[in-house]
C-alpha positions in Angstrom: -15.5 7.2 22.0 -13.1 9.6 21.0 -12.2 11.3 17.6 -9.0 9.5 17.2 -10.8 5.6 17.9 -13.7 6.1 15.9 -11.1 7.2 12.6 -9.3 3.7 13.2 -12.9 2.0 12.9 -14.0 4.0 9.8 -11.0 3.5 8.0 -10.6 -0.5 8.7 -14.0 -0.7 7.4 -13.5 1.5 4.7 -10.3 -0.3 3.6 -12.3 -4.1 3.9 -14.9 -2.6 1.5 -12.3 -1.9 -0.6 -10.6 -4.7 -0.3 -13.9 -6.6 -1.0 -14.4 -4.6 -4.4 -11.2 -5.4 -5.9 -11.6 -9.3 -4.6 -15.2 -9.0 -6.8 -13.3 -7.0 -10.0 -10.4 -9.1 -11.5 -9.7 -6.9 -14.1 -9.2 -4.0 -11.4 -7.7 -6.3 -9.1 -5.0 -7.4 -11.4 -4.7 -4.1 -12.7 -3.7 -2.6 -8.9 -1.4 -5.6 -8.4 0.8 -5.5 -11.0 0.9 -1.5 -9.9 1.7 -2.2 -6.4 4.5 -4.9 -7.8 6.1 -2.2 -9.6 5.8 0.3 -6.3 7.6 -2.2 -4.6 10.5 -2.6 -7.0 10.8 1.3 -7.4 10.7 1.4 -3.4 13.2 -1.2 -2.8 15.8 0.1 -5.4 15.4 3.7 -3.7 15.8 1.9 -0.2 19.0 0.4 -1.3 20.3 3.8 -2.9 20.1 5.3 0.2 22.1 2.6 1.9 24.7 2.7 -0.6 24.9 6.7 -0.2 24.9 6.7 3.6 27.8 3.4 3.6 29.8 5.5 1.1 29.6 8.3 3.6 
């Protein structure tokens, strides 16, 4: 198995262990979804700033 293979299987399992934590901790996992809700608001207003900069262009 090469390098490159055996990274993709350590980091899925990895990331379902995680994903398994937070399912197990509400607190935490309530915590890291209203983060991630405000990531995706600050993301998607900086997505449409950039469209709105390269149309004015």
């Amino acid at each position: 198995m090469n390098k490159f293979t055996t990274g993709m299987l350590v980091g899925g399992a990895a990331a379902i262990m995680g994903v398994g934590y937070l399912m197990q901790d509400k607190k935490t996992y309530r915590k890291m979804m209203k983060k991630g809700k405000k990531m995706a608001v600050k993301a998607e207003e900086v997505m449409d700033d950039m469209i709105d900069n390269m149309l004015e262009n």
